[in-house]
N, C-alpha and C positions, 0 to 999 in steps of 0.2 A: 442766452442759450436757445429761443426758441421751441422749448423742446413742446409746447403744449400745442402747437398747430402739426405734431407728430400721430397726436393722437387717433386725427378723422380717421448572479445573489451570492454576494460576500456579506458574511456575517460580521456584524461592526467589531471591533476590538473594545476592550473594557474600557470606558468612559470615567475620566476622570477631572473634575468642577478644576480649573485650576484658577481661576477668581472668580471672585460675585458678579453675577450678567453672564460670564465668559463661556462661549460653548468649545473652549479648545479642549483635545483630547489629548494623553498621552499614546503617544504614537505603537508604538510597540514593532518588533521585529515581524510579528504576525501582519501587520498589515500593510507591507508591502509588495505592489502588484504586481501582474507578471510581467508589466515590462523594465524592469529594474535587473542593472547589468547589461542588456542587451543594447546593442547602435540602434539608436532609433532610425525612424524614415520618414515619420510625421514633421512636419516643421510649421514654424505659424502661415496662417495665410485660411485660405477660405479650401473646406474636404465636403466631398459629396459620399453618402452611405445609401444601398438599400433598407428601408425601415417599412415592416408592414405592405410590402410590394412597391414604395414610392421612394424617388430620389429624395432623398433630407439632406440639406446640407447645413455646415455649422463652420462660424471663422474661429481659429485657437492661436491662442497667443502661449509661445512657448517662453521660459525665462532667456536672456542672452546669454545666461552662463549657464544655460542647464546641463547637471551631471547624472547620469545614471545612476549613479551608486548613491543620489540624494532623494529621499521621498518626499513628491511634492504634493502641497494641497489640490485640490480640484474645485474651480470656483466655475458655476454657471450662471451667464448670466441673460433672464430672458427678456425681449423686447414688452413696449405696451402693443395695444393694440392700433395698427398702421404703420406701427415701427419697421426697423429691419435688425437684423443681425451685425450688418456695417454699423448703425448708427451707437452700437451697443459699445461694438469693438473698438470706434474711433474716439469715442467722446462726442460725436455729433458737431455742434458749433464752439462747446468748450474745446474741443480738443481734446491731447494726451492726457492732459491732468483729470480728464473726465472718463477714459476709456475703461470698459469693463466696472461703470456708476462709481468711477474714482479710487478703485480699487487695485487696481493693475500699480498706481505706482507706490500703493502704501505699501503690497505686498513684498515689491523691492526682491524683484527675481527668486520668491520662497515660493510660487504658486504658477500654474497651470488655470489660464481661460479660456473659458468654449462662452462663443456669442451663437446659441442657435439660430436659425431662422424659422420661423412658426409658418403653418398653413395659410394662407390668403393672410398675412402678418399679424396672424394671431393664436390664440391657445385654446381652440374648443377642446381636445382633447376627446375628439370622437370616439367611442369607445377606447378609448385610454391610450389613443395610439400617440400621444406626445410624451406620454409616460414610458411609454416602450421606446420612442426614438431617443428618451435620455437616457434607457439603459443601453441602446447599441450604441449609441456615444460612449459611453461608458466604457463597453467592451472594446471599441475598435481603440480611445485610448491611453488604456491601459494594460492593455497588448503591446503597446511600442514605448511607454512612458512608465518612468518610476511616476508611481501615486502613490501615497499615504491612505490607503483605502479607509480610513480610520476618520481625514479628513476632508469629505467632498461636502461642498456647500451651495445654497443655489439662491439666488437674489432676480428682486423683478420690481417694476413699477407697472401701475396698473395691472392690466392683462397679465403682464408676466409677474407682478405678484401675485396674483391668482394661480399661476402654474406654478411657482414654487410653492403655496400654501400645497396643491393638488399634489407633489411631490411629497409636501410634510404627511399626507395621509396616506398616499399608497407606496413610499418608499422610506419607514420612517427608519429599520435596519441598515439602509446605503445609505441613508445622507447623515450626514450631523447636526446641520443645522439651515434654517432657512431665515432670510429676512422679507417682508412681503409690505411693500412702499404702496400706501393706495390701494393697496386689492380692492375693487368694492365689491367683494362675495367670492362665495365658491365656484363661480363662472367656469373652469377647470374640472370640477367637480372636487371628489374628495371618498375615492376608491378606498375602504378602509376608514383611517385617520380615529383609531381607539387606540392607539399605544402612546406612550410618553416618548417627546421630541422635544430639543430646544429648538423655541419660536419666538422671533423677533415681529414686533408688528410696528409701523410709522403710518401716523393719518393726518390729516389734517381737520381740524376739530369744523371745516367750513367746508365738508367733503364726507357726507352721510359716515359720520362716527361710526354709528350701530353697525356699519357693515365690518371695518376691522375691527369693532371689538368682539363681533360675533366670532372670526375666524381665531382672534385670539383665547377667546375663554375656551374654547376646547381643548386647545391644550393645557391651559392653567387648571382643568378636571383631570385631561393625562397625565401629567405631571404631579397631580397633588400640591398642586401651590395653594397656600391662604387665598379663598377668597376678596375682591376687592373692589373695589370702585377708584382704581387710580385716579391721582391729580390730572388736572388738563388744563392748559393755557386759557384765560382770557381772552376773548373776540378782541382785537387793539394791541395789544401785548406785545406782540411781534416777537414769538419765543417759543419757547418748545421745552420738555419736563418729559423727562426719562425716567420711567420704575420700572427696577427688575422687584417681581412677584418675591413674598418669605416662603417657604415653610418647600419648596420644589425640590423633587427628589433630586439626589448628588446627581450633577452632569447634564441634565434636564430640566434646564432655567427657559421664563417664560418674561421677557421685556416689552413693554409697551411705550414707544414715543411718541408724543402727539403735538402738535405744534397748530399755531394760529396759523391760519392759511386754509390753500381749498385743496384742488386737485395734481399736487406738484410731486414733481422726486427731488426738487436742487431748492427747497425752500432757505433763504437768508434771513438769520436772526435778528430783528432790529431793520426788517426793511419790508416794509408791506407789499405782499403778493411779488415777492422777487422771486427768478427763478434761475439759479445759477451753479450748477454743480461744481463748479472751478471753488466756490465761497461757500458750499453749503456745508452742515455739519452733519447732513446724514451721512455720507461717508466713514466719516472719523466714528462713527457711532455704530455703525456694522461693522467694523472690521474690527472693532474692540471687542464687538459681542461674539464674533467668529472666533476669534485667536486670543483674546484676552491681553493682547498687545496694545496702549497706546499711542497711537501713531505720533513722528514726528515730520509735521511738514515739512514738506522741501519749500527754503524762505525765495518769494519771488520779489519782485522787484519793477519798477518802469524805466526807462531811461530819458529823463526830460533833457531836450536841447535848449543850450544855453541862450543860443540868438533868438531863436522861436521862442521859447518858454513853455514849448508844449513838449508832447511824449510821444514818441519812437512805437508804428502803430502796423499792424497789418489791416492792409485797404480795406474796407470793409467787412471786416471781421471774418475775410476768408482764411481760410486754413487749406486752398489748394496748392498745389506745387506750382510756382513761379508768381503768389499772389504778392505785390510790389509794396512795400515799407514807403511808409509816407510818414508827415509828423501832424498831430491833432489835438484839440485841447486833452489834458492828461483826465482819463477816468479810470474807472475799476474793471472794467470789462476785461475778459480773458484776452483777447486780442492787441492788449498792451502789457502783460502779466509775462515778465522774463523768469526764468530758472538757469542757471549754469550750473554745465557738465564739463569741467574740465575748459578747455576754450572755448565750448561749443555754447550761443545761446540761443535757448530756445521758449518759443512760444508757439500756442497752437496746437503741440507735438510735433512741430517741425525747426530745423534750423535757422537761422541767419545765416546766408549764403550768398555771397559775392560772386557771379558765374565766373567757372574757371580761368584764372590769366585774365582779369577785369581790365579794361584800360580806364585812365581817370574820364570821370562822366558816368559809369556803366552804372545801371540802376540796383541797391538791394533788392533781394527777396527771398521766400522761405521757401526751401524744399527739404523733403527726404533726410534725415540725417545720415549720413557715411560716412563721417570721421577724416574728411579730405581739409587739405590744406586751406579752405577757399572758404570751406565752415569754422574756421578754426580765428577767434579774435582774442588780442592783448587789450585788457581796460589796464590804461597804464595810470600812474600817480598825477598825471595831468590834465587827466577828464579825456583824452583822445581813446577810440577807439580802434586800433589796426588790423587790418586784417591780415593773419600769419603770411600764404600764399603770395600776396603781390605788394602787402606792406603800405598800401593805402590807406587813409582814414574815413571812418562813417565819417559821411557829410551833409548838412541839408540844402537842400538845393534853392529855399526859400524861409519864410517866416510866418507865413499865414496856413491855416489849415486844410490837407491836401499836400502840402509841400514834398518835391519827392527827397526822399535821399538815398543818396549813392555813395560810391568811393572816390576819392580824387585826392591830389598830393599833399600830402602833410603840409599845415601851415601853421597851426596852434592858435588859428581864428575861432572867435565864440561859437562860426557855425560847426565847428568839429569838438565843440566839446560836450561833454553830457557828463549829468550824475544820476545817482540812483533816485530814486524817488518812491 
C-alpha cells in the first residue's frame, strides 16, 4: 500500500446506543436535511467552495443509486499529513477496496463521502478555519443531498486523526461520532471538547501510546465511562485488542484499539509491520463502531493460470487506466485480489477490459468501469474465461513471470484456463 512514504448548527436528534461500542443513532424524521426531496446538482467528482476568503476544495462520492427521498450518512474522511484528498477518495495503491479507509464499500451505497483537501496537505487548523471549512461543506451538501443529519461521521490517520479528534471537541452537537487512527495529539487543537461524544481511538502500542490515550480519556471523563487501564497487545504478537469502556452514558460509547505495530492506518493481524488497508481490520472495526453493523466482506479471490501456475496480476501494482495484466508468482497483494460484479471483474477499483472489438493478440488491461460489453466476462465450468463482447478467451501469452495476457481464439489449452485461488 505504500501508504507510509505519504506521510513526509443542526441540533443532533436523540441518540439512541443501538449495541455495545455502536455509535448508530436512530434516525428520526427530524433529522433530515434540506436537501431531501429536491433534484440534486452535486454529483461525485472533486467541488471547490469559498471557506474563510480561500478556495477549499473537497472530492464526494455520492451512492450510484442515490434517492432523494432516502437519508444518507455523512462520512468524512481526512488526509495525513502530505497526503491529499485524491489519495483518500481513491484508496491510494490499495485501490476501491481501500477508498474513503475502506469504507465506501462496506457502506454499500447507504452513505455519502467527502475526502477534503487540507492546507499545504495538512490540518493546522489555524484559527479554526478547517473547522469552519467542515461546516461549509456541511452546508453546501446538504443543500442539495438528503443527510441524516443525526448521522455525520468523521475518520482520519494521522494529521487527519487529529482533525477529526479537533471536530470531536468543537463540533460535538453535528457529528456523531469520530474514529481518530494514529492521532499523535491534539495537533488540530481542540476548541471546546467538555461535552460527551462517541470516540473511537486506534494506536499502535510502537507509536507513542500516551498520545492516543491522552485524546481518548477525555472523553471517557465526557462521557462518564469507568475508568480504566485497557488491555494492549504484546511488542511480537502481531495483534490488536479492542475495549469499549463500561459504565458510558446511553449513545456515548468510548472504544480504544490498540494493536502491535508503529505508525500505520492498514496494520495486518499476524503479520509484522504490514501495512495494507485491502487486509486490515481497522476498517471492519470503525464501521461497526459507526453503525453498529458487522460488515460482510465482499469474498475476493486470484485467478491462477494453469500453464504458468502463477496469478492473473496488474503490472506493477498500478491501478491507472490502460495498466497491462501480466501473470506473476501468486501473492496477497491487492493488485492480484479479484471481486465480481455481475460479469464485471475487478481489482484495483477498476475493471478487466478487453479494448473494444479486441482482435486475437490484443493485450488485457484495467480501466474505468462502464458496464460495456468489452468489461463484461463468462468464467465458464471449464476454467476458460470469455470475454462477452468479442467472445474471445483470457489467454497467457507465456509461462514465466511478466508473461502478458491477452484475448485470442478459444482452444481449451491449459494456457486459457484458470481457477480461483
Amino acid at each position: 500500500m505504500r501508504l507510509r512514504h505519504w506521510w513526509t448548527p443542526i441540533a443532533a436528534a436523540a441518540l439512541v446506543l443501538a449495541s455495545a461500542g455502536a455509535a448508530s443513532a436512530d434516525p428520526g424524521p427530524l433529522a433530515a436535511s434540506p436537501g431531501c426531496g429536491k433534484a440534486p446538482t452535486l454529483r461525485s467528482g472533486t467541488h471547490t467552495i469559498q471557506s474563510n476568503g480561500k478556495n477549499r476544495s473537497f472530492i464526494l462520492s455520492v451512492p450510484d443509486n442515490y434517492d432523494n427521498t432516502r437519508q444518507h450518512r455523512l462520512v468524512f474522511g481526512f488526509h495525513w499529513w502530505g497526503g491529499t484528498a485524491e489519495q483518500v477518495a481513491s484508496g491510494g495503491s490499495d485501490g476501491d477496496v481501500y477508498a474513503h479507509y475502506g469504507l465506501r464499500r462496506l457502506a454499500n451505497n447507504t452513505a455519502i463521502f467527502v475526502a477534503p483537501q487540507g492546507i499545504g496537505n495538512g490540518w493546522a487548523n489555524s484559527g479554526g478555519e478547517d473547522v469552519t471549512f467542515t461546516d461549509d461543506m456541511i452546508r453546501r451538501i446538504e443543500n442539495d443531498l438528503c443527510v441524516d443529519t443525526a448521522q455525520r461521521f468523521a475518520l482520519g490517520f494521522s494529521y487527519g486523526g487529529a482533525m477529526s479528534y479537533a471536530l470531536a471537541c468543537a463540533r460535538a452537537t453535528s457529528f456523531r461520532a469520530v474514529a481518530a487512527i494514529a492521532a499523535p495529539g491534539p495537533i488540530s487543537g481542540c476548541s471546546g471538547g467538555n461535552e460527551p461524544f462517541a470516540y473511537m481511538g486506534i494506536h499502535g502500542i510502537g507509536d507513542n501510546p500516551a498520545a492516543g490515550r491522552g485524546l481518548r480519556d477525555r472523553f471517557v471523563r465526557n462521557n462518564g465511562c469507568t475508568p480504566m487501564n485497557p488491555p494492549e497487545p504484546a511488542s511480537g504478537s502481531r495483534t490488536h485488542i479492542t475495549t469499549t469502556y463500561s459504565g458510558c452514558r446511553a449513545g456515548y460509547p468510548v472504544v480504544w484499539a490498540a494493536f502491535d505495530g508503529g505508525h500505520q492506518q492498514g496494520p495486518v493481524d499476524g503479520c509484522a509491520g504490514c501495512e495494507s488497508g485491502a487486509r486490515s481490520w481497522v476498517k471492519n472495526e470503525v464501521w461497526k463502531f459507526f453503525t453498529g453493523e458487522t460488515p460482510t466482506p465482499t469474498p475476493s479471490f486470484r485467478l491462477r493460470g494453469e500453464s504458468a501456475g502463477r496469478c492473473l496480476d496488474a503490472n506493477g501494482g498500478g491501478s491507472a487506466n490502460g495498466t497491462q495484466m501480466i501473470v506473476w508468482d501468486c501473492h496477497t497483494n491487492a493488485n492480484q485480489h479479484f471481486t465480481q460484479n455481475g460479469q464485471a471483474l475487478q481489482v484495483m477499483g477498476k475493471c478487466l477490459d478487453a479494448p473494444p472489438n479486441a482482435a486475437p493478440g490484443t493485450r488485457t488491461q484495467i480501466w474505468d468501469c462502464h458496464g460495456g460489453a468489452n468489461q463484461q466476462w463468462n468464467l465458464t465450468g471449464t476454467g476458460t474465461i470469455t470475454n462477452v463482447q468479442t467472445g474471445l478467451c483470457l489467454n497467457i501469452g507465456g509461462t514465466g513471470n511478466g508473461a502478458a495476457v491477452n484475448v485470442a481464439t478459444c482452444n481449451g489449452g491449459a494456457g486459457q484456463r484458470w481457477t480461483k485461488a
